[in-house]
C-alpha positions in Angstrom: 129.0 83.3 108.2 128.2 83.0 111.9 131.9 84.0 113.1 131.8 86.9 111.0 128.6 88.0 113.1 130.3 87.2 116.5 133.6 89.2 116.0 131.8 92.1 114.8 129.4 92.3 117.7 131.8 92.9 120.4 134.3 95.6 118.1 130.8 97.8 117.4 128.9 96.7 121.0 132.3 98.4 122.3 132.0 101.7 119.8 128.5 102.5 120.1 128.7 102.5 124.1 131.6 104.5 124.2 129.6 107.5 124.0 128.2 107.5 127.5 127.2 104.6 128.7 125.9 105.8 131.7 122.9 106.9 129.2 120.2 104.3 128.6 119.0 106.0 125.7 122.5 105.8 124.2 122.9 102.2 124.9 119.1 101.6 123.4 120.4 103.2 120.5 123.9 101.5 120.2 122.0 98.2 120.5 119.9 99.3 117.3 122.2 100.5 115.5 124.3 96.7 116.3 121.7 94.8 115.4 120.5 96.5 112.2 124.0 96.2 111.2 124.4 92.8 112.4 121.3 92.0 110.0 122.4 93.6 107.1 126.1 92.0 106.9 124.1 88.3 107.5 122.0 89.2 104.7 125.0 90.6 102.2 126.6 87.5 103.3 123.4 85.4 102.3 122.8 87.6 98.8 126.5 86.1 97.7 125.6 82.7 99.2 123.0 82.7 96.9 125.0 83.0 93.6 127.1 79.8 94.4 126.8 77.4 91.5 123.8 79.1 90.5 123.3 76.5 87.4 120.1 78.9 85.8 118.2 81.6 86.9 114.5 82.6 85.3 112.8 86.0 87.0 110.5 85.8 83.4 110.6 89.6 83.4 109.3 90.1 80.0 110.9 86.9 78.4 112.2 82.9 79.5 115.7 83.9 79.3 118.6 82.8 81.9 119.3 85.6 83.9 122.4 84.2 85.7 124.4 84.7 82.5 124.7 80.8 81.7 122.9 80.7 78.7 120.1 78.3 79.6 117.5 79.9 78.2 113.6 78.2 78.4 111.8 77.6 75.4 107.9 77.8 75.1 105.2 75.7 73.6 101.7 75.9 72.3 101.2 79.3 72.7 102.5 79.4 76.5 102.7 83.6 77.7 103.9 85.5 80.4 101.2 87.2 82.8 101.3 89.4 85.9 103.3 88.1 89.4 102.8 88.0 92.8 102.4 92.1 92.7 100.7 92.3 89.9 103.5 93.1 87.7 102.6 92.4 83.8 104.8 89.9 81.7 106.9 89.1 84.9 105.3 85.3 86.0 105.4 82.1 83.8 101.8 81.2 82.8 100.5 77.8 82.2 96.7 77.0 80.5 96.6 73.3 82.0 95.1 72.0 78.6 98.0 71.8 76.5 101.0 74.4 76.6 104.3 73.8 78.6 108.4 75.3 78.5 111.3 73.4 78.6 115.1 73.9 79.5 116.5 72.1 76.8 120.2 72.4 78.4 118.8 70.2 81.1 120.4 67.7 79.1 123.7 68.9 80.0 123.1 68.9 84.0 125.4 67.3 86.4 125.2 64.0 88.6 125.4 65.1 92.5 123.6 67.2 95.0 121.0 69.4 93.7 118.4 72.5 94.7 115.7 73.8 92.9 113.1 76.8 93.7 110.2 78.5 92.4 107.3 80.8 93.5 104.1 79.0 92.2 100.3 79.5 92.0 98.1 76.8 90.9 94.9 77.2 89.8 93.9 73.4 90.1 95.7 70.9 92.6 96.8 68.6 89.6 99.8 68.4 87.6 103.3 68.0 87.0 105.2 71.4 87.8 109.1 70.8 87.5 110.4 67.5 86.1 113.7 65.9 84.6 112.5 63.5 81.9 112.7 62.7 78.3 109.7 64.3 77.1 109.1 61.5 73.7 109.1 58.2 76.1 109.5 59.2 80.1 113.1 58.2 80.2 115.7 59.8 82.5 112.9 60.8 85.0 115.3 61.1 87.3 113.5 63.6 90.1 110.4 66.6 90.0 108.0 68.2 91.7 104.3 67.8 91.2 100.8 67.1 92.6 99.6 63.7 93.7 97.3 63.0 91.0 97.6 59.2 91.7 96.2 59.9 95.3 99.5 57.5 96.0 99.9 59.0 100.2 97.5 58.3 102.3 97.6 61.8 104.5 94.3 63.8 103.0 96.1 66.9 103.4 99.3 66.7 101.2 98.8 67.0 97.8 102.2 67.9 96.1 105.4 65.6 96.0 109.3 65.6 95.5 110.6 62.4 94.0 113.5 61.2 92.9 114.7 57.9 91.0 116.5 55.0 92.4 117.2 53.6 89.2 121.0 53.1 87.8 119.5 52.4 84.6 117.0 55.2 84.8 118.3 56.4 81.1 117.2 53.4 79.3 114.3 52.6 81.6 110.9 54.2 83.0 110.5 55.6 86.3 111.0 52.2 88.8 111.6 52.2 91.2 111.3 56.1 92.6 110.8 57.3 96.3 108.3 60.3 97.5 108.6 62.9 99.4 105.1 64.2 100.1 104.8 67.6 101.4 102.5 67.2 104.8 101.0 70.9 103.8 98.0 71.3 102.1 98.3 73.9 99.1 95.5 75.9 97.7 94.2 77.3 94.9 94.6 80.7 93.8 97.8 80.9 96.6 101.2 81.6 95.9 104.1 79.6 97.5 107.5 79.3 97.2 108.7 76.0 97.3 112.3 74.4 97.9 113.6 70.7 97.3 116.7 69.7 98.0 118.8 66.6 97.6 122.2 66.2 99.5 123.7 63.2 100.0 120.8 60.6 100.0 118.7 62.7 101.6 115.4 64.7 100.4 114.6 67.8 101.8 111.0 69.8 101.1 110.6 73.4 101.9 107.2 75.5 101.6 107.8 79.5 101.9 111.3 78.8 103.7 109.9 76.2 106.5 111.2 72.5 106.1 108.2 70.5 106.1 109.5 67.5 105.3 112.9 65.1 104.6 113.8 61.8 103.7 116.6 59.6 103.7 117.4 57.1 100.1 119.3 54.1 99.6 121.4 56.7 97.1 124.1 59.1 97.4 124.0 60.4 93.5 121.1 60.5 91.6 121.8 59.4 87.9 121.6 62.2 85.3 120.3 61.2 81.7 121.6 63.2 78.6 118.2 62.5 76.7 116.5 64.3 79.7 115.5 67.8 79.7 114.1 70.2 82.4 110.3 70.2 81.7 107.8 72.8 82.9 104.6 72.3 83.6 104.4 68.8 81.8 104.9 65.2 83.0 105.4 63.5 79.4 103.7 63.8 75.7 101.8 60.4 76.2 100.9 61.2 79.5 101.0 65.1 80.1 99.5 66.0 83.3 99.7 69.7 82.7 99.9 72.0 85.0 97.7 74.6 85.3 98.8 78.3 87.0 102.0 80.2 87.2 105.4 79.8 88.2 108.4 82.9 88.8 111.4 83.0 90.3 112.6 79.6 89.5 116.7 78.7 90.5 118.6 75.6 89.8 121.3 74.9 91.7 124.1 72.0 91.3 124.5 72.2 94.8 121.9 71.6 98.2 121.0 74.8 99.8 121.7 75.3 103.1 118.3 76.3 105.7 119.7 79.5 106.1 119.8 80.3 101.8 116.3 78.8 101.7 115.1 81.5 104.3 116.9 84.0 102.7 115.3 83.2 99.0 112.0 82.6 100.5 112.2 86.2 102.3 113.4 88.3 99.4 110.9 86.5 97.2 107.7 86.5 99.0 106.0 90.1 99.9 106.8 90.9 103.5 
């Protein structure tokens, strides 16, 4: 992407100023008219980026299907509805009651073993709760990485209160969570606020984005994480014997079978959150 920048720059740089470049204006100009274009190839560049092993989409735009024509559509539970987003559009954001309701990508079954991205626009109304997790919803199996809050109080830092983890286990499909690693976002979230939030995994190594800024990473003692077949994509639920639902919304929530690079992140976080 960057090289594509750097051989357009000098071709227009030497365009624009063949006007008169004796005239400041002109060359003020020029220099606009360069680096507005500059900015839109980087983001036409970044808008096809984006698309790359896109495993499922959800905008929640007046229903839970997959909107990036995989067929991974959500399914809902006890009564769970769609409310207004970030600008107040109706039926466009994912709402969740905290008391007993939750979705779940049932196709999550399916998902592949390797590097992995996942993003959402959220807004809690409590600072509890699991919000994204890969489990076995009858008996916590296959829990093999999500995001939620730290309702065990597990990291000492008073100001984090959410958490990526991710399993260690080879045997994570017959076995409960154990041993699993944290990421602990050092960010304290709020009530009533709307983020967007980023994990990562490439590699062995964790990656935590809020609203496009990495505020944490972590390195694992594993490359791949193990990938269950019992183990769905759960929303706003931990487990049926142990629920921890989530209370608030989520929108825009990706899935990728890839990491996302900084640059993708920045770009999702941008389009997504009002500017």
């Amino acid at each position: 992407m960057k090289y594509l920048v750097l051989f357009a720059l000098p071709f227009t740089l030497l365009i624009g100023c063949q006007q008169d470049i004796s005239s400041p204006q002109t060359i003020r100009d020029s220099l606009v008219t360069i680096f507005d274009t500059v900015r839109l190839q980087a983001d036409s560049i970044l808008q096809l980026s984006v698309m790359r092993d896109l495993w499922a989409y959800y905008n929640f735009n007046g229903n839970m299907k997959d909107k990036s024509g995989n067929g991974r559509d959500i399914t809902g539970y006890n009564n769970i509805q769609l409310s207004y987003d970030i600008f107040g559009n109706e039926n466009s954001a994912l709402s969740f009651n905290g008391q007993s309701n939750y979705a779940v990508i049932e196709k999550g079954k399916e998902f592949p073993e390797g590097d992995f991205s996942v993003s959402f626009l959220m807004q809690s109304n409590t600072l509890g709760g699991e919000i994204f997790h890969k489990a076995d919803l009858s008996n916590a199996q296959g829990a093999s990485f999500g995001v939620g809050f730290d309702d065990a109080n597990q990291d000492s830092d008073q100001e984090t209160n959410v958490a990526f983890d991710v399993s260690l286990d080879d045997n994570i499909c017959t076995n409960h969570v154990n041993p699993s690693t944290f990421l602990y976002a050092h960010k304290k979230l709020h009530t009533d606020a709307w983020y967007f939030v980023t994990i990562t995994f490439i590699q062995g190594v964790q990656k935590f984005y809020i609203n496009g800024v990495l505020i944490g990473t972590k390195q694992v003692d594993k490359k791949v994480i193990k990938q269950c077949p019992s183990a769905t994509f759960n929303l706003g639920i931990w487990w049926q014997n142990d629920p921890h639902f989530f209370s608030g919304k989520m929108d825009e929530l990706r899935i990728y079978s890839r990491s996302l690079e900084d640059d993708e992140v920045q770009f999702l976080s941008q389009t997504t959150l009002p500017q």
